[in-house]
N, C-alpha and C positions, 0 to 999 in steps of 0.2 A: 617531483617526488611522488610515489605511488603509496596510495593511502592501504594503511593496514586493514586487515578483517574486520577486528576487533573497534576499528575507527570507523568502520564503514557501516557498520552495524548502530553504535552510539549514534551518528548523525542521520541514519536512515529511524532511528526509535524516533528520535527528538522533533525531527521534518513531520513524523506519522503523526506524533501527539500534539502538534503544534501547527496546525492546519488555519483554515480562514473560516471555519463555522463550528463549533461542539458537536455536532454530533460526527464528523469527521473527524474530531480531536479522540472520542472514545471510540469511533470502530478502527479509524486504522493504527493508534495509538495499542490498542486492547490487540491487533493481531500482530504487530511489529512486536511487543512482549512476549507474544507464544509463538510465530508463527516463521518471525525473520531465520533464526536460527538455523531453519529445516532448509531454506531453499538453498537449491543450489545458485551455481556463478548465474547461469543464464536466468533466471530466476529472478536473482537479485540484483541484474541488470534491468530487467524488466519491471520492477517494480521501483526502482528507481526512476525508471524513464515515468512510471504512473506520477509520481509522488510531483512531479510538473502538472501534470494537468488541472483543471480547474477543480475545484470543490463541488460545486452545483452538479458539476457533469458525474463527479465521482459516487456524490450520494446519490444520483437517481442510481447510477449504475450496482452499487451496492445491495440496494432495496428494491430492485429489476422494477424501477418506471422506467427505465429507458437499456435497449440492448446496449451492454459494454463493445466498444470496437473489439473486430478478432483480435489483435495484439494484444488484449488485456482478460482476454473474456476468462478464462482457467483461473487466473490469478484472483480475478474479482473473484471469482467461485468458491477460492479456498476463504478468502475472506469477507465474503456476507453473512451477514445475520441471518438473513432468512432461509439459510441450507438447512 
């Protein structure tokens, strides 16, 4: 069965806000609320495929102590703090 917009959206907020350290629960939590909306498909494949990866890996990459891989670098972009 193919999951709805509307479903893929709730479970990609929930996955954001409900992370394996807090300060990953409020960044990607904080940009799943403003920010899921806008992307598009390929987008929000992409950020799905992120929301797999580790935590540890995600906040350096967020807070630029470590370059995010090319596959993810735009996206982290839209969603760091420190733009």
């Amino acid at each position: 069965m193919t999951e709805t917009v509307e479903n893929r959206l709730k479970r990609m907020k929930m996955r954001s806000s409900r992370r394996g350290i807090k300060e990953m629960d409020l960044i990607l939590g904080a940009f799943a609320v403003e920010g899921l909306a806008k992307l598009n498909d390929a987008d929000l494949d992409l950020y799905d495929a992120m929301l797999e990866e580790n935590d540890h890996d995600l906040y350096q990459w967020v807070t630029g102590q470590a370059p995010a891989p090319d596959q993810f670098s735009g996206l982290i972009a839209m969603i760091s703090p420190t733009k």
